[in-house]
N, C-alpha and C positions, 0 to 999 in steps of 0.2 A: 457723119460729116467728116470730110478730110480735113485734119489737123494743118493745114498748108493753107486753107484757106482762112482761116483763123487768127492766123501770124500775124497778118498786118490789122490786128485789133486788139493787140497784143500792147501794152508798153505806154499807151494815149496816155499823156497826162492828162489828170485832173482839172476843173476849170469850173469854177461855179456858173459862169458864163455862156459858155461853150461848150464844156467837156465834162457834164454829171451822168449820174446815171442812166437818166431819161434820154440826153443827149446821144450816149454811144444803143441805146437801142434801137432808137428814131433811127438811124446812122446803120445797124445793120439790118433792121427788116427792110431798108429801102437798097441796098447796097448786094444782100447774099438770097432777100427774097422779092423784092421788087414791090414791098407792100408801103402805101403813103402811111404811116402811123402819127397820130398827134398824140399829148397827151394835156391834161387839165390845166391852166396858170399862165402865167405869162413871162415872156422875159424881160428884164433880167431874172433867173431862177438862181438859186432858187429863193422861195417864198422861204419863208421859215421851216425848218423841217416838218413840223406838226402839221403844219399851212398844208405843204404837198404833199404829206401825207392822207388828209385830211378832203383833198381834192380826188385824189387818185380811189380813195375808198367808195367816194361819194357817184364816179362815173366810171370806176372798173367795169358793171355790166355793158354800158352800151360801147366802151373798148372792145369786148374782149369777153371769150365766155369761159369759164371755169371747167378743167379738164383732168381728168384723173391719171393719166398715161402720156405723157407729155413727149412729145417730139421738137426734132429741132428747129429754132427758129422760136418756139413758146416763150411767152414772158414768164418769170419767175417773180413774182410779189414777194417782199420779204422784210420782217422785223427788223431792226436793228436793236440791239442789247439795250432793257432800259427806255425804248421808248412804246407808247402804248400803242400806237396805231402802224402799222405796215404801211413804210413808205420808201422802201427802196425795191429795183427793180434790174432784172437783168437777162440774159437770157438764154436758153436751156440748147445744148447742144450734148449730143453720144457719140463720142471721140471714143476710139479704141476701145466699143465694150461698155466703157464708165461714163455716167453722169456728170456732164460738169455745169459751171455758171459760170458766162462772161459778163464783166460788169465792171463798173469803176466805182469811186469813190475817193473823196477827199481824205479817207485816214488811209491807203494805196500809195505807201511812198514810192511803189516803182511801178504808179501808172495803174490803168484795165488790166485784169489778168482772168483766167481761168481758174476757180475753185472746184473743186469736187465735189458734189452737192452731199455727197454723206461726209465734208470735211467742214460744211458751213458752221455747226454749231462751236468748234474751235476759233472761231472768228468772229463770234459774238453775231451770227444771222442766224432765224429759224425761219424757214421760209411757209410762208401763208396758204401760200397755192399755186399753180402751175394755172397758167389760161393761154387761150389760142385766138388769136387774132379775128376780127368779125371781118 
């Protein structure tokens, strides 16, 4: 993926409302792949964390199928430190070479950013699993 096009999804504030994780996904499978994605709950989102977590485990098969070799554009499902169910989500891009994850989150004092997926576990994510869009 060209780095350039990724910039402007770069910096998004956070927004429980508007602008969570779920939110900037929905936002670029429709925007960089032209795909409609929903995802479980309703808004205002989010539910309780556990809630969307909780949701997203329950209908991750008929989203989306679980893929060993991930390309871009793939959702990335992921822990968060400390809670028991995978309910954060983001998604997988190969920018120069390396793996990274674009995604937001309300502990993200400067917005959506790109993490390197071998630098997630510094950041308190272990990520679940890689899936590809149905």
């Amino acid at each position: 993926m060209d780095a350039q096009l990724l910039e402007q999804y770069l910096g998004i504030p956070y927004s429980p409302r508007t602008s969570d994780c779920a939110d900037l996904v929905i936002r670029v499978q429709k925007e960089l792949f032209g795909r409609e994605v929903t995802f479980p709950g309703k808004r205002p989102r989010p539910l309780k964390g556990e809630q969307q977590a909780e949701l997203l485990e329950r209908y991750k098969s008929g989203l989306a199928f679980r893929v060993d070799s991930p390309q871009d554009g793939d959702c990335v499902l992921m822990y968060e430190v400390g809670k028991p169910v995978a309910g954060h989500v983001g998604v997988y891009f190969f920018v120069s070479y390396t793996p990274y994850l674009l995604h937001n989150a309300e502990w993200m004092p400067n917005g959506s950013c790109l993490h390197k997926i071998q630098e997630l576990s510094g950041i308190g994510l272990t990520v679940e699993g890689y899936y590809r869009w149905k």
